[in-house]
N, C-alpha and C positions, 0 to 999 in steps of 0.2 A: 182956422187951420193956420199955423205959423210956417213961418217963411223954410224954417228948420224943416219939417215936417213935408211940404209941399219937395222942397230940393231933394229928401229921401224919398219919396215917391217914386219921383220921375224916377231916380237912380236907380230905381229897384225895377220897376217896370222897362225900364231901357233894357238892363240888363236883364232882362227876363227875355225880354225882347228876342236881344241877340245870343241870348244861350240856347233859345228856341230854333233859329236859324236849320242846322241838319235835322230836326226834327222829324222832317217829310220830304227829306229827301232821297231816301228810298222809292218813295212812292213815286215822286215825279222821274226816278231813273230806270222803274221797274220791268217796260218794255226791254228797254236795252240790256238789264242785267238777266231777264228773264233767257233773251237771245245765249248771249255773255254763260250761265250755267248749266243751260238745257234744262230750265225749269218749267213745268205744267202751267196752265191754271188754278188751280189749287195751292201749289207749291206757293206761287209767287203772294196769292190771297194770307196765306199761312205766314208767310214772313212778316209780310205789314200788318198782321192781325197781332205777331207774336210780342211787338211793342203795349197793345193795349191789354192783353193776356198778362205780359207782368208786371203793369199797371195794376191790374185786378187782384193778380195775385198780392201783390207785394202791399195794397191796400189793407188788406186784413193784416197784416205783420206791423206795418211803418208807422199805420196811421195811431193803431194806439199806443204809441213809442211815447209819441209828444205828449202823452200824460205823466211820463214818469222821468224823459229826457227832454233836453231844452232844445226848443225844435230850431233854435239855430244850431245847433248842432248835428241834426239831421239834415237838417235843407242843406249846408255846406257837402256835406258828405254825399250826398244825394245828388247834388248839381257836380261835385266830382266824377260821380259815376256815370250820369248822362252821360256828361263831358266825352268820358273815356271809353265807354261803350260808343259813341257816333264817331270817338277818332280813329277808330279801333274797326268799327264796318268798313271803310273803304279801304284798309290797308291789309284784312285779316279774311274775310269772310270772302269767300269763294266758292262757296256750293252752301246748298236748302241746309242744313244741318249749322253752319258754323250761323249763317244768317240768320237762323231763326234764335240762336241763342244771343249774337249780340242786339238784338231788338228788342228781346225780352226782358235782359238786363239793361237796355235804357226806358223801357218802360218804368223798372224797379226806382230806375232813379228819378223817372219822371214823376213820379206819386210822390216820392220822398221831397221833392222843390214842390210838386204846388201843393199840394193841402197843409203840410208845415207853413210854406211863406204868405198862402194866405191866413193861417192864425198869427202869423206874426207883423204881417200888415194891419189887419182886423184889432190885434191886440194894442199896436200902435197910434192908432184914433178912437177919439170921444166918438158916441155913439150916435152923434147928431152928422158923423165926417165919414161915418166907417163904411156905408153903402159906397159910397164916392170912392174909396181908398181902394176896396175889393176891388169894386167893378173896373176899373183902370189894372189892379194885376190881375183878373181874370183875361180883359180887351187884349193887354200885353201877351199873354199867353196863347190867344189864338191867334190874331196878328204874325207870330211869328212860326207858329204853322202855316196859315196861309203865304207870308215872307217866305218861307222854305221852298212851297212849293215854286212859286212865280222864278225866285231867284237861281233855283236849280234848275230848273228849266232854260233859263236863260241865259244859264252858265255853260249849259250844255251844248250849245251854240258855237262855242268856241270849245271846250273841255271836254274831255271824257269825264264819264260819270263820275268813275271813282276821283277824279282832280275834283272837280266844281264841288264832289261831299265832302273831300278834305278840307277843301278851303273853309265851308261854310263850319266845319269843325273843330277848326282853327282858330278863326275869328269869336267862334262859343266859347273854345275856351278862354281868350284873353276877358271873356264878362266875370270869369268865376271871382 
């Protein structure tokens, strides 16, 4: 693996990293926001579920994009929309309804960044390197869910919910 090649890695993976960052921070805010809207149980389950719902959905549409468009093209676009659906939750979303649809549409965009950037990691090393390459933007991608949740939680300490999502939304966006 060349020196070239190792330095895009990391790069991609960092920033994968930290574009993952609001990722789950819904989740670690949910108690307080649940208070925060008068939401059920149900309700508050339905929100955090609505991210991996347009994950699912948006996999049958996205995923076979990248045979007919250049999935940097997608992943850019698609880390766009993360980006701006998680900027977009703590500033917009105020009750079960608005919530469940910006979660949904960063699900949309979460499908569109990883199975695009992993064929384009994948697509970027010899076959003897490409396990190693994945597995580092897979590790980066849960990593920064679990970074989501530890650092909103921690933020939370000093910030209200909705500051400590902006922040971590903030900081995603400057990875795009």
């Amino acid at each position: 693996m060349s020196l070239k090649n190792i330095v895009w890695l990391v790069l991609m993976a960092t920033c994968k990293f930290v574009i993952m960052l609001p990722g789950t921070s819904y989740v670690a805010a949910a108690p307080v926001i649940r208070n925060e809207w008068g939401l059920n149980n149900t309700q508050v389950g339905l929100v955090a579920s609505a991210l991996f719902f347009g994950y699912a959905f948006a996999a049958l549409l996205v995923i076979p994009m990248t045979d007919r468009f250049r999935p940097s093209l997608i992943f850019i676009g698609s880390t766009m929309l993360y980006v701006a659906a998680n900027l977009l939750f703590p500033l917009l979303a105020r009750d079960f309804g608005t919530g469940l649809i910006l979660r949904a549409l960063a699900g949309v965009g979460m499908v569109g960044m990883y199975m695009p950037g992993l064929r384009i990691v994948s697509e970027r090393f010899s076959e003897s390197r490409r396990g190693l390459a994945v597995g580092l933007w897979v590790t980066a991608t849960y990593l920064g869910y679990s970074g989501s949740l530890g650092i909103t939680g921690g933020l939370m300490v000093w910030l209200a919910w909705v500051d400590a999502y902006t922040l971590l939304a903030l900081i995603s966006a400057f990875a795009i």
